[in-house]
C-alpha beads as a LAMMPS data file, in Angstrom:
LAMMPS data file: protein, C-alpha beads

201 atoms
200 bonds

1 atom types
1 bond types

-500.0 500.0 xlo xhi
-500.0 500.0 ylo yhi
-500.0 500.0 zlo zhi

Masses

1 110.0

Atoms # bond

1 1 1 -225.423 -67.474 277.058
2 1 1 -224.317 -69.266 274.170
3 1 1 -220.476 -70.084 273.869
4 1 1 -218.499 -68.205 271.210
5 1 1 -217.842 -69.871 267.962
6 1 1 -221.288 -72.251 268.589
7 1 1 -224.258 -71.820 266.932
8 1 1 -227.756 -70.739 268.624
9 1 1 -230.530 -73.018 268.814
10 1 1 -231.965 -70.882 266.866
11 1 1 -229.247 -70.870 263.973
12 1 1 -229.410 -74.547 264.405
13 1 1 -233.131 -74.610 263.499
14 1 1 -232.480 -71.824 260.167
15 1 1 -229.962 -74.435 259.150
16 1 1 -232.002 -77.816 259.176
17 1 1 -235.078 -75.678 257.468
18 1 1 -232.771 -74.144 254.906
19 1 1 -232.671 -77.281 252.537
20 1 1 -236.142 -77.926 252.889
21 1 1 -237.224 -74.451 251.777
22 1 1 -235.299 -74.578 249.249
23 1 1 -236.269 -77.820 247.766
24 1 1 -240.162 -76.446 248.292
25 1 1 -239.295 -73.639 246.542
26 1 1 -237.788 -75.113 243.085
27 1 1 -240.407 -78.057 243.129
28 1 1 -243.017 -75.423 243.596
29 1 1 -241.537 -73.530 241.036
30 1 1 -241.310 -76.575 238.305
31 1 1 -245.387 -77.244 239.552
32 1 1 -246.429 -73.498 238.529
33 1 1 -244.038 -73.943 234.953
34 1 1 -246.422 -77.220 234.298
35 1 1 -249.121 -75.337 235.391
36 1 1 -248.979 -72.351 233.434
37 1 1 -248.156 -74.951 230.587
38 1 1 -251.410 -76.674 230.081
39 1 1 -253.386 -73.685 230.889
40 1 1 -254.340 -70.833 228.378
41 1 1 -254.519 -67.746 229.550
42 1 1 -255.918 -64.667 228.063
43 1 1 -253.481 -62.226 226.525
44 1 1 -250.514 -65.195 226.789
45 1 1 -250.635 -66.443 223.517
46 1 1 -249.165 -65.805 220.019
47 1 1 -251.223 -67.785 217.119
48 1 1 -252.642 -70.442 219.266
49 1 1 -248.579 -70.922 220.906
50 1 1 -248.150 -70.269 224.357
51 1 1 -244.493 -70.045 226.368
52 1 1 -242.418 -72.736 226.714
53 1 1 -241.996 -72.280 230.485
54 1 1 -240.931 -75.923 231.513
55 1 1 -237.966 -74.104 228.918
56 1 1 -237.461 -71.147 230.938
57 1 1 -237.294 -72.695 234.027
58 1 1 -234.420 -75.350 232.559
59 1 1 -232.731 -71.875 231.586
60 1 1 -232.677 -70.335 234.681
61 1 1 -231.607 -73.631 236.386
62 1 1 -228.309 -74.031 234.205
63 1 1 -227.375 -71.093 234.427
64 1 1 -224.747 -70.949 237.419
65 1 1 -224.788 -75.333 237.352
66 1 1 -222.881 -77.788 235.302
67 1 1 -223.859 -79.429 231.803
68 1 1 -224.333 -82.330 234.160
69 1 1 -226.565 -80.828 236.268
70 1 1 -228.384 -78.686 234.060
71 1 1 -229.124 -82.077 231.907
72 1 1 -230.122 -84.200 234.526
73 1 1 -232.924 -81.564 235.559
74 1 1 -234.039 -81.580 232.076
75 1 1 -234.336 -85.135 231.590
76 1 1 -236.704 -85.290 234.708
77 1 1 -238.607 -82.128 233.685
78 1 1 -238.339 -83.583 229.650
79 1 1 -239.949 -86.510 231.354
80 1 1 -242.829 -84.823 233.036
81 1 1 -243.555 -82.583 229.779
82 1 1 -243.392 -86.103 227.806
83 1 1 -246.460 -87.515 230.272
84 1 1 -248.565 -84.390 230.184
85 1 1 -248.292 -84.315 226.333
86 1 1 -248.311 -87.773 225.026
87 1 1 -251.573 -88.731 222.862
88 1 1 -254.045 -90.129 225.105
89 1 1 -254.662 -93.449 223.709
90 1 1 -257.994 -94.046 224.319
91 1 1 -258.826 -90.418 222.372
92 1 1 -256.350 -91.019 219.517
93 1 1 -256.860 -94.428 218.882
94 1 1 -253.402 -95.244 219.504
95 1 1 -251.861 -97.923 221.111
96 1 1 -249.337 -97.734 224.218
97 1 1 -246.125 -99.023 222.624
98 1 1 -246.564 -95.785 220.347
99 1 1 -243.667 -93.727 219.850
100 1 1 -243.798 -90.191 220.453
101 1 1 -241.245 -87.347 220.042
102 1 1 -239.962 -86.211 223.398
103 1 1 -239.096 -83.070 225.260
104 1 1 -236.281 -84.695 227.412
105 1 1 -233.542 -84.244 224.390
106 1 1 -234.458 -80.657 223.437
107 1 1 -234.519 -79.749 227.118
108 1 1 -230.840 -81.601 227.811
109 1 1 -229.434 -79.313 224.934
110 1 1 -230.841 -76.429 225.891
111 1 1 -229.466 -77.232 229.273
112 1 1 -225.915 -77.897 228.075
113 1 1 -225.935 -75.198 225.787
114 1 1 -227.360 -72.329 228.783
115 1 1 -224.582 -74.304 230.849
116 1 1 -221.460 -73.877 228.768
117 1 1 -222.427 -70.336 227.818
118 1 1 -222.270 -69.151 231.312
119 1 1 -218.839 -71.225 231.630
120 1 1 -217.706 -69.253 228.546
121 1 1 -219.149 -65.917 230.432
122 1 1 -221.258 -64.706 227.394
123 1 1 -224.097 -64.854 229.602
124 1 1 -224.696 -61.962 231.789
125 1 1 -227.462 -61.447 234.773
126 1 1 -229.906 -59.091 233.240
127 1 1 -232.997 -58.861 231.217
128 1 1 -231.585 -58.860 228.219
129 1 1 -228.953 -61.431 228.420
130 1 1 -231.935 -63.484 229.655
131 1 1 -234.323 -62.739 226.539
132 1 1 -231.245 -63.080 224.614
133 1 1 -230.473 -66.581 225.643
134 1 1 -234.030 -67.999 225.659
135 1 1 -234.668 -67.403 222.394
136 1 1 -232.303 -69.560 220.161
137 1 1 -232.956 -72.015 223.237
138 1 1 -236.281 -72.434 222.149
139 1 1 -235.297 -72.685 218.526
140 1 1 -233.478 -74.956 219.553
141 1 1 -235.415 -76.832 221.637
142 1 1 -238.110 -76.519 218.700
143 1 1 -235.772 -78.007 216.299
144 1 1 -235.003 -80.990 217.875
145 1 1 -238.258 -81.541 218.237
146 1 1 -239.249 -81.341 214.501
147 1 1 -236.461 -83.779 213.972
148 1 1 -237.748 -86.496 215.860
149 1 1 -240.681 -85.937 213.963
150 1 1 -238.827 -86.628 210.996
151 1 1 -237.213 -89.452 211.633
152 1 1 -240.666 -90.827 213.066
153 1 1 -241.463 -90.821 209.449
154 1 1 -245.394 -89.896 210.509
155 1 1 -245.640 -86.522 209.070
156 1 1 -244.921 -85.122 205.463
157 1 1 -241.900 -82.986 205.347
158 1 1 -243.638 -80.200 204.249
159 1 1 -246.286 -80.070 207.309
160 1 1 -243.641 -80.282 209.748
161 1 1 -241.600 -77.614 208.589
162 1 1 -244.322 -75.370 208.081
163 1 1 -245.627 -76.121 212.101
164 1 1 -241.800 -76.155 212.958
165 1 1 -241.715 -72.685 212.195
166 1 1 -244.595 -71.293 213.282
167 1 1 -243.980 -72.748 216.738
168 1 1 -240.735 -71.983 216.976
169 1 1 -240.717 -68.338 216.278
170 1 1 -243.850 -67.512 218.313
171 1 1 -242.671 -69.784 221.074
172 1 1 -239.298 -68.352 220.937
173 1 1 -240.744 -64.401 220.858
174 1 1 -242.898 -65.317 223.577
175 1 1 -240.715 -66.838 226.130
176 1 1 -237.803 -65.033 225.967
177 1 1 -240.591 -62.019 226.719
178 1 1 -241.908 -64.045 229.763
179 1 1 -238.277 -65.161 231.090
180 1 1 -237.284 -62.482 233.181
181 1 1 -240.893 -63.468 235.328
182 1 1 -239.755 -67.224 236.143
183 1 1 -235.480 -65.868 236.186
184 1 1 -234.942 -63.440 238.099
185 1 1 -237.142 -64.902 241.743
186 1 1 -235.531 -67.880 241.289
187 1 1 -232.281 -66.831 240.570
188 1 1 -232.529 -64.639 243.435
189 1 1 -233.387 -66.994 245.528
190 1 1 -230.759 -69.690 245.140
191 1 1 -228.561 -66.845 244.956
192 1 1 -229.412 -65.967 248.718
193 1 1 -229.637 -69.570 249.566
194 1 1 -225.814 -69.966 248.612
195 1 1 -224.833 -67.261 250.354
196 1 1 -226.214 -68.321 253.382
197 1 1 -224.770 -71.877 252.892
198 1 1 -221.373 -69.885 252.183
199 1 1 -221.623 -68.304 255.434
200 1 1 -221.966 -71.135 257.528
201 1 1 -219.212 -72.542 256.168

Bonds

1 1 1 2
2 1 2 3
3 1 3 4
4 1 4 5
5 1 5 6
6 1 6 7
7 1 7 8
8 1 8 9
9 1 9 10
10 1 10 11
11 1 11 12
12 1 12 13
13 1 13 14
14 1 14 15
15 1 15 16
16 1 16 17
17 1 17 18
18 1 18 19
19 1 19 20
20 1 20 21
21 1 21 22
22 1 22 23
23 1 23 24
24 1 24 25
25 1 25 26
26 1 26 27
27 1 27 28
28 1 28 29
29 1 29 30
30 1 30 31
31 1 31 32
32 1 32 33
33 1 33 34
34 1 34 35
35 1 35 36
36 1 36 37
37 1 37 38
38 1 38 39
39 1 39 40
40 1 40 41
41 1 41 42
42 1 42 43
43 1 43 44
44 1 44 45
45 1 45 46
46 1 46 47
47 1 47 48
48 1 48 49
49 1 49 50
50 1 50 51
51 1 51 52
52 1 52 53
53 1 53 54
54 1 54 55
55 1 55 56
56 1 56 57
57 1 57 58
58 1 58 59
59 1 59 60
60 1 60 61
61 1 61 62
62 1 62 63
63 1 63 64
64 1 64 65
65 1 65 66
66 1 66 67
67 1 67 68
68 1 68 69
69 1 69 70
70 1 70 71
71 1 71 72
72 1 72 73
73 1 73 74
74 1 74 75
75 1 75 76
76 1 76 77
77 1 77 78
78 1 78 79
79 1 79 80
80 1 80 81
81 1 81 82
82 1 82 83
83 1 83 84
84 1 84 85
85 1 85 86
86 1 86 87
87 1 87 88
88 1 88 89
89 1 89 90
90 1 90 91
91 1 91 92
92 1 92 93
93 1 93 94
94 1 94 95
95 1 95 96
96 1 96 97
97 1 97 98
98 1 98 99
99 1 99 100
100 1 100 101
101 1 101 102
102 1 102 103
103 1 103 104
104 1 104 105
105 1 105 106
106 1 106 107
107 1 107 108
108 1 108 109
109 1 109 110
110 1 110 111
111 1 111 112
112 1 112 113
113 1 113 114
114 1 114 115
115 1 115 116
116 1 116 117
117 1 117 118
118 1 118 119
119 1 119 120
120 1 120 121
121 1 121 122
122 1 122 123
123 1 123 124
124 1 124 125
125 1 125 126
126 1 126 127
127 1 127 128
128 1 128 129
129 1 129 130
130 1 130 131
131 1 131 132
132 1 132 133
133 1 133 134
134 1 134 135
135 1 135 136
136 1 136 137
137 1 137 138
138 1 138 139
139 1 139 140
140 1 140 141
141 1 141 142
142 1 142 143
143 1 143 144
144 1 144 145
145 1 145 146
146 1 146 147
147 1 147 148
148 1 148 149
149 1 149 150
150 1 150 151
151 1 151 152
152 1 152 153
153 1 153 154
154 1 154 155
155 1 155 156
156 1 156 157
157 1 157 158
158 1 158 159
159 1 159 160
160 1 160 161
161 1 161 162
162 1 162 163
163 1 163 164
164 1 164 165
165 1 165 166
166 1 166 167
167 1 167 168
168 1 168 169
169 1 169 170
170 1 170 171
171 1 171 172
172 1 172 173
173 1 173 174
174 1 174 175
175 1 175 176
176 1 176 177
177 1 177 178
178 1 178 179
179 1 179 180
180 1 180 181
181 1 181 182
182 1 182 183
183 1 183 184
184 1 184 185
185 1 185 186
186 1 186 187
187 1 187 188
188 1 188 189
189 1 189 190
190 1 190 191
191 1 191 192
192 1 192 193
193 1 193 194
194 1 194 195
195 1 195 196
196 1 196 197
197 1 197 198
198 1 198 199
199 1 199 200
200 1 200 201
């Protein structure tokens, strides 16, 4: 018999695996997002423009965190994207010191700004707070991105506005549709997770 106010063996065990389960399950998470990034799959796309779910998943992530932490997971994630989509070099004829746009600033702003809109409370926990806050994200997100291509100085003015918006609007139609798929399990989840956490305390 165990001794009051001590934890079980077993409860012992729950609490080493917790931290591991949950780390498996947001990596995991962030490996289906890239996944379901560079794959195209039937009925998912909007004029050749697929979600931005590396986007979604930054959402959902800032959420309930800070602007710190909510930016540091999108400069990692920004990072990633930036590897997966960078001109090959040997295909494009390009050479390595190349510069490139990247996905690391959109992602930090749309971090910061999911962050301090929760900390202002205009965010709520349904599906169409969720939609709601996606979508300028990714117009956002989207925008940033055309700017870089600006100041690049690569691309007439005219072509990148013209891509910048049909990107951004089916992007932005499309993920905020798709959100609620990648929020709501993982929001769940950590939910639970710091519950639990709370409870050992």
């Amino acid at each position: 018999m165990s001794l009051p106010g001590r934890r079980t063996t077993g409860w012992a065990s729950l609490d080493t695996i917790r931290p591991f389960a949950n780390l498996l399950v947001t990596v995991g998470s962030v490996i289906i997002c890239l996944m379901l990034s560079i794959t195209r799959l039937p009925g998912m796309e909007l004029l050749g423009i697929s979600p931005n779910w590396l986007l979604i998943w930054v959402v959902a992530w800032s959420v309930k965190r800070t602007a710190w932490q909510a930016a540091i997971a999108a400069i990692v994630l920004g990072l990633i994207q930036d590897g997966l989509t960078a001109p090959n070099p040997l295909i494009h004829n390009t050479i390595l010191t190349s510069v490139h746009p990247s996905h690391s600033l959109s992602l930090v702003l749309v971090g910061i700004f999911t962050a301090r809109l929760q900390k202002q409370r205009y965010l709520r926990e349904d599906f169409i707070s969720v939609a709601l806050i996606v979508f300028p994200a990714v117009l956002l997100a989207e925008t940033a991105i055309a700017l870089q291509f600006l100041f690049l100085g690569d691309r007439d003015v005219s072509v990148i506005w013209t891509e910048h918006q049909r990107i951004a609007l089916c992007s932005a139609i499309l993920s905020s549709l798709w959100a609620p798929v990648v929020y709501f399990p993982l929001n769940n989840w950590w939910q639970h997770i710091q519950h639990l956490n709370k409870s050992q305390t």
